[in-house]
N, C-alpha and C positions, 0 to 999 in steps of 0.2 A: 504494500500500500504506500511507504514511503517512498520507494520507486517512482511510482507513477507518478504521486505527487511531485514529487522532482521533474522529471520529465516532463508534464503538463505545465509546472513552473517555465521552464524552460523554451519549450515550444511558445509559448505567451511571449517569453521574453522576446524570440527571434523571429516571432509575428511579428511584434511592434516592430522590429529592429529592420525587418525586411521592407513593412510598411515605410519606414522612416528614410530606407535607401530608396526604395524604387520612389517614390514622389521626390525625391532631392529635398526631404525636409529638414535632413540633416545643419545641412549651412544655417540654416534659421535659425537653430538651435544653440548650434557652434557646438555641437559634441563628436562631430567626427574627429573618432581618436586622441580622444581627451581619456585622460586615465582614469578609472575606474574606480569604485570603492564600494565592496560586495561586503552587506550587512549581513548577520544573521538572523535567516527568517524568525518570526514567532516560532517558536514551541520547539527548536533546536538549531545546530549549526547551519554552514553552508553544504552543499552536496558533497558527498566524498569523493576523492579524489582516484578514481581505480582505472589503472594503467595496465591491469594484468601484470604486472613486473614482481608482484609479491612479497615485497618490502616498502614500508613507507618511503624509503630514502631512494629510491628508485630516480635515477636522472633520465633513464632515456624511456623514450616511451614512442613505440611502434605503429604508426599507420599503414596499412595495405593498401595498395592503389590495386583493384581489381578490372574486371572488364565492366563490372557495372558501377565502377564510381569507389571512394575512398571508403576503410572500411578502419577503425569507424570516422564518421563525416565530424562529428564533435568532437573535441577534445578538450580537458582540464588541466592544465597544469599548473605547476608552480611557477615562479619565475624564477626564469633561472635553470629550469629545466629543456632538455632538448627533444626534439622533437624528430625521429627517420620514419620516412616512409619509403617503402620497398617497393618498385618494381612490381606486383605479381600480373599482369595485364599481357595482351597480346601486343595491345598496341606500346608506341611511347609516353614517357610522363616526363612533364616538366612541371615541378610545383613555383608558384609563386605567388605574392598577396594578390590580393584583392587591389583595385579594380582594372577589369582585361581592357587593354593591352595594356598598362602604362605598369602597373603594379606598386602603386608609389605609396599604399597607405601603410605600410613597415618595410620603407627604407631596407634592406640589405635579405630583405624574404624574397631571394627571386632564385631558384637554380640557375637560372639563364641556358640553360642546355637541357635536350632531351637526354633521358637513359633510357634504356633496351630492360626487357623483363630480367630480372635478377638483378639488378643494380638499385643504389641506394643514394639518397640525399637526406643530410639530415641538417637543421637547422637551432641556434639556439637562441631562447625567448627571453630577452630582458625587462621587455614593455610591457605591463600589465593594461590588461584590455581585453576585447573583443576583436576579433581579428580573421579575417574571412580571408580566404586562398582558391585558387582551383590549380588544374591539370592546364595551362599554356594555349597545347595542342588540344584541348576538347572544354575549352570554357565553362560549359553545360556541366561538368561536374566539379563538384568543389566542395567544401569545410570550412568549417570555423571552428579557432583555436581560441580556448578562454585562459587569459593567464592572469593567475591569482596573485 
């Protein structure tokens, strides 16, 4: 149940957040990519942070680029923590921020080159924020990386 509640937390938040990008409300606002500050909700903390890495101190933390898009498309981290995503796809992956083509909303997030299945880029997160990415060569699919 707290799952879910999370998640529908969540999905709200990047409703509005989609909302706020597609109409260009953002400037109005002056919040694009202004840093963040994540309360905790009523009745306990913020989400937990689960990397599959199996240790809290875990710094890397694995995205899969498959043939149907990143797996997983969200992620939590720390700051400060790194970010690789692999390769497992048919086609090429080039990750880089958010927005295509220019990828300018975190500065130094761009791989600038394609990799071949089996190959790896990994990236590390000092900006706390919300911070959305795709695949270069396939726009259409893409993540957002939340760093705490």
């Amino acid at each position: 149940m707290r799952k879910m509640f999370a998640y529908l937390i969540i999905a709200i938040v990047f409703g509005f957040g989609g909302y706020l990008v597609g109409s260009n409300n953002l400037e109005k606002l002056n919040l694009r990519n202004q840093p963040i500050s994540i309360q905790n909700p009523v009745g306990g903390g913020p989400p937990p942070i689960d990397n599959n890495c199996g240790t809290e101190k875990c710094d890397l933390v694995i995205v899969r680029f498959k043939d149907t898009g990143f797996d997983p498309s969200i992620v939590t981290v720390k700051k400060g923590q790194t970010i690789q995503w692999i390769n497992e796809s048919a086609s090429k992956m080039w990750v880089a921020s958010d927005p295509h083509p220019t990828h300018s909303d975190y500065p130094g997030f761009d791989e600038k080159k394609s990799i071949s299945r089996g190959e790896n880029y990994s990236f590390n997160f000092m900006n706390p924020g919300i911070w959305g990415y795709h695949n270069h060569l396939s726009p259409s699919m893409g993540g957002k990386v939340i760093v705490l």
